[in-house]
N, C-alpha and C positions, 0 to 999 in steps of 0.2 A: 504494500500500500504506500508505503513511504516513497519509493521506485516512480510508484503512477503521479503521485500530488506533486511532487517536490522534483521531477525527470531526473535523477539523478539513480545513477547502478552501481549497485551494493553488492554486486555478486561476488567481490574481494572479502566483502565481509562473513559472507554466507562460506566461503570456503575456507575461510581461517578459524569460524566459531566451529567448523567441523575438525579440526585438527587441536583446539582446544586441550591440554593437558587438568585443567582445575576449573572452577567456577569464577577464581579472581581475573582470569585471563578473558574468560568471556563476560564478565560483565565489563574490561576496558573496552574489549570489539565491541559492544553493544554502547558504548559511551562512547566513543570513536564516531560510529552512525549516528548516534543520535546530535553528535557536534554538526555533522556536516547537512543533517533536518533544520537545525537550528540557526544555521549560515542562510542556508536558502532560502527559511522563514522571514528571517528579518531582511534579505535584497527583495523580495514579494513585496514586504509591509515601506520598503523606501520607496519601489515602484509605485506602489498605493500616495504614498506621500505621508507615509508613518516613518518619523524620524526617530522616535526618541525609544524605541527599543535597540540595547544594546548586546544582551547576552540574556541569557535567561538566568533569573535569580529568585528564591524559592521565598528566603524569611528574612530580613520582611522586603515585597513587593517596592521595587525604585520608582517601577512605572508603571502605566495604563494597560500594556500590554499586557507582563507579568504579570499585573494583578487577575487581567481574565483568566490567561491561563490558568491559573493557579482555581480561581473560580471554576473553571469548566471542567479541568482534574478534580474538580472534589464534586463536582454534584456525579461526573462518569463513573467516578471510584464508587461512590454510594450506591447509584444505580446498579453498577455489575456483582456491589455486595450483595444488595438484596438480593437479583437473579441467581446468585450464587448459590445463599443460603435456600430461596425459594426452590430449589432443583434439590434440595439435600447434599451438598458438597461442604466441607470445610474451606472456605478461602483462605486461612492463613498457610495450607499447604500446596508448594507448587514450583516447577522446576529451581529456583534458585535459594529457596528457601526451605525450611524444614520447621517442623513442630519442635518449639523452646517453651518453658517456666506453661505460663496459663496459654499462651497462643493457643 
């Protein structure tokens, strides 16, 4: 999906998280891609005539942008908990993570 919105091929990515040795290696691949989503994001939002997103920054929010973002991952996140939990699944278990303390 990232591939279709943003024209940009990740297929370097797709074949390095396959040779993957540990979990720390692929969550950089996966932070890796997600920089170069986040490049392309903000040359979209210049083209638009959105200046003042610079980087994506989580706590606390610099700007307009961030701030949505940050808004739209938390009503998605809730959304796919609920589905989650609605289906009978545990969400706190799942490839990069595992069940700790009460999770």
């Amino acid at each position: 999906s990232m591939e279709k919105v943003f024209q940009e091929k990740l297929n370097k990515f797709v074949i390095l998280s396959s040779k993957t040795k540990d979990i720390q290696e692929l969550m950089g691949i996966e932070g890796k891609a997600t920089a170069i989503m986040f490049k392309k994001f903000k040359q979209y939002l210049e083209i638009s005539g959105i200046n003042d997103f610079k980087k994506r920054e989580y706590r606390p929010t610099k700007d307009k942008v961030n701030g949505l973002l940050s808004f739209t991952y938390t009503l998605y996140s809730n959304l796919l908990y609920s589905l989650i939990l609605s289906d009978g699944y545990d969400p706190y278990i799942g490839f990069l993570h595992s069940k700790r303390g009460m999770h």
